[in-house]
C-alpha positions as CSV (number, residue, x, y, z in Angstrom):
1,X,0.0,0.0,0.0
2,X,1.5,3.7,-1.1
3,X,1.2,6.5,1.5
4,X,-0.4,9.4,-0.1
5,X,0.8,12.3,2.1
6,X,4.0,12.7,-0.4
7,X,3.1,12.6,-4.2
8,X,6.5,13.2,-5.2
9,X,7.7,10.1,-3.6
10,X,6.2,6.7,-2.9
11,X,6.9,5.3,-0.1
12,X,5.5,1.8,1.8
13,X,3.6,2.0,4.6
14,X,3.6,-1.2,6.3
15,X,0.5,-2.4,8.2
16,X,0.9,-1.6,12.4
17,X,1.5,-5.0,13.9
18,X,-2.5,-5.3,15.0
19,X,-3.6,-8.2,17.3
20,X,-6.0,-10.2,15.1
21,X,-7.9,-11.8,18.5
22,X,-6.9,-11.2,21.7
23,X,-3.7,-12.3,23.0
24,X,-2.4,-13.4,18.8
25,X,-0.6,-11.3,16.4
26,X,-1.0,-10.9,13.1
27,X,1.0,-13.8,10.8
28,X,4.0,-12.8,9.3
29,X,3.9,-9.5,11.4
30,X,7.0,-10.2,13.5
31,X,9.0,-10.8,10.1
32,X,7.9,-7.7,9.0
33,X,8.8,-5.9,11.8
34,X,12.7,-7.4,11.6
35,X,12.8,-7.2,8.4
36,X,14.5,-3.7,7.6
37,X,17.8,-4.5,10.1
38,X,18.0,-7.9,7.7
39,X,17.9,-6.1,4.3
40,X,20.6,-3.7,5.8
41,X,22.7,-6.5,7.1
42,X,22.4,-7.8,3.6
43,X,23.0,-4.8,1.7
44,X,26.0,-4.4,3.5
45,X,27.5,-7.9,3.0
46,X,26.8,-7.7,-0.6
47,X,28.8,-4.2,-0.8
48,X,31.9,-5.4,1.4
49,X,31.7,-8.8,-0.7
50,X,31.2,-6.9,-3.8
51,X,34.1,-4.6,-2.8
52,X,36.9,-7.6,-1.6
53,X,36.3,-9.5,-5.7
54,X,37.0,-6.0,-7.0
55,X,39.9,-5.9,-4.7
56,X,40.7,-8.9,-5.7
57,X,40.3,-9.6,-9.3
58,X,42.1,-6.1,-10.0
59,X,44.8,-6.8,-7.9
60,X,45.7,-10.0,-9.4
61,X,45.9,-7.9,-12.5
62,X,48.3,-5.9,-11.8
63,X,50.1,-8.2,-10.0
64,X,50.3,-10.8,-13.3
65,X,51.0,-8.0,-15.7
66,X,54.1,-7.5,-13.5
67,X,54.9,-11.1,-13.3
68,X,54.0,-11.5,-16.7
69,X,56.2,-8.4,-18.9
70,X,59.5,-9.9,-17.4
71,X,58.6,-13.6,-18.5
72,X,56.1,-13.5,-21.5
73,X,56.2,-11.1,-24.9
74,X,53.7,-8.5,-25.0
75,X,51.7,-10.1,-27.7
76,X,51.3,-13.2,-26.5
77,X,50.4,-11.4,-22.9
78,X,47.7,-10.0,-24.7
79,X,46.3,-13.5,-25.8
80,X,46.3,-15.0,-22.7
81,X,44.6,-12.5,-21.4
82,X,41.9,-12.2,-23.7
83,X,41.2,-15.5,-24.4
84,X,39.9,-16.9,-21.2
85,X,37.8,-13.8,-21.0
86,X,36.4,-14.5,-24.6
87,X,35.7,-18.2,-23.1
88,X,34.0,-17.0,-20.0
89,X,31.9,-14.4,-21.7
90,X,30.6,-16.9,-24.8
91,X,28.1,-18.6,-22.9
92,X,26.8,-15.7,-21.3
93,X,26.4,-13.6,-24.8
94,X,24.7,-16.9,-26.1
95,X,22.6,-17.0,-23.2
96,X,21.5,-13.7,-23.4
97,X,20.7,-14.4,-27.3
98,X,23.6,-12.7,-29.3
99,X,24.7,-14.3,-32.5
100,X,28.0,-15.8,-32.4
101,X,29.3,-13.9,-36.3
């Protein structure tokens, strides 16, 4: 249900946690009422999570660029970077419907 008191933005109004007979709540009325510390819980783990794989990934990066100008030639750097992230992205341009030419 959309509260009407600010048209320019909608915002939920949740139901007051009502007694449906005497001495029993409402079903579902308890989860309700935890339910905004769990969605910021959540929305925290997926940002720090989110944030360590970015660490991460970019990191390792750098670090095998480094590794890999004083071992590998340039051109063939370039390939084996490319090509396992041409293999990991095929199946997800065919899954999303792209032609392959």
């Amino acid at each position: 249900m959309l509260s009407d008191r600010n048209p320019d933005r909608a915002e939920v109004v949740r139901p007051p946690l009502t007694e449906t007979a005497p001495g029993r709540v409402r079903p579902g009325a308890r989860e309700e009422a935890e339910q905004p510390a769990r969605t910021a819980l959540g929305r925290r783990l997926r940002l720090v999570l989110a944030f360590g794989a970015v660490y991460i990934f970019w990191g390792s990066t750098y670090l095998a660029i480094r590794v890999g100008v004083e071992t590998i030639p340039p051109a063939v750097m370039v390939g084996l970077r490319f090509l396992p992230a041409g293999l990991l992205l095929l199946p997800v341009a065919r899954a999303l419907g792209q032609p392959l030419a």
